[in-house]
N, C-alpha and C positions, 0 to 999 in steps of 0.2 A: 733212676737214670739221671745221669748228668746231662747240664744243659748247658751250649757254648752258643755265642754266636757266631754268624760266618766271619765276624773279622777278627774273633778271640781264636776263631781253628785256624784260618789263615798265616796269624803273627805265630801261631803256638802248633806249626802244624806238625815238627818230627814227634810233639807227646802226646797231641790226642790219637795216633794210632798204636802208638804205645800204651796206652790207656786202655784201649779196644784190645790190644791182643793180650792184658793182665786181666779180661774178663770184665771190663766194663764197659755197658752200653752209652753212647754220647748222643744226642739229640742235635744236631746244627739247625738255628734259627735264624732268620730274617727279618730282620724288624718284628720280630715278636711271634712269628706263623713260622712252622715246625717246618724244615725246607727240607732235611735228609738225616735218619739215625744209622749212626754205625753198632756192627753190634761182632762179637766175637764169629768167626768160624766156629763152627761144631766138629769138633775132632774128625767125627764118621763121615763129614760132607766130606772132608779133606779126602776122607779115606777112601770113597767112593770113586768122588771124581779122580784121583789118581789110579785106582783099579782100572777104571774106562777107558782112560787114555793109554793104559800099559795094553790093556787089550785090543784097545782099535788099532797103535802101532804094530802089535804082535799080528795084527789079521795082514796090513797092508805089508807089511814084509815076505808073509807067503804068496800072496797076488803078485800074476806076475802082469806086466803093463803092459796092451794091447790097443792097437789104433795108431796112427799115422801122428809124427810130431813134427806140423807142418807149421805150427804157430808160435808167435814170437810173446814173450812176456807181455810186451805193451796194446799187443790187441785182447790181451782180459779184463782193457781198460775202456773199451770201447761203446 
């Protein structure tokens, strides 16, 4: 595993995810204590989690919407 610090991923930030997506795992450190590793997606998680979302679209498409649309965007802020 490679090991960068937070100001070496910072300056050098378009290649360390370049790095991560050619299959290597990166360790970002902080004064020396391990602060967050990156690590490749696994093909199948991609694969999944795009199956899920194709199918929860594909459900709310057949649903049709029911109840009063008495409310305004800004009071889901409330």
């Amino acid at each position: 595993m490679k090991k960068v610090t937070a100001t070496e991923a910072n300056c050098r930030l378009p290649a360390v995810p370049r790095d991560v997506a050619q299959g290597e795992r990166v360790m970002v450190t902080s004064h020396g204590t391990p602060g967050a590793t990156m690590a490749p997606v696994h093909p199948r998680v991609a694969t999944v989690r795009g199956g899920a979302r194709r199918r929860l679209l594909d459900r709310l498409a057949m649903v049709q919407a029911v109840g009063a649309r008495d409310w305004a965007r800004d009071a889901l802020h409330d």
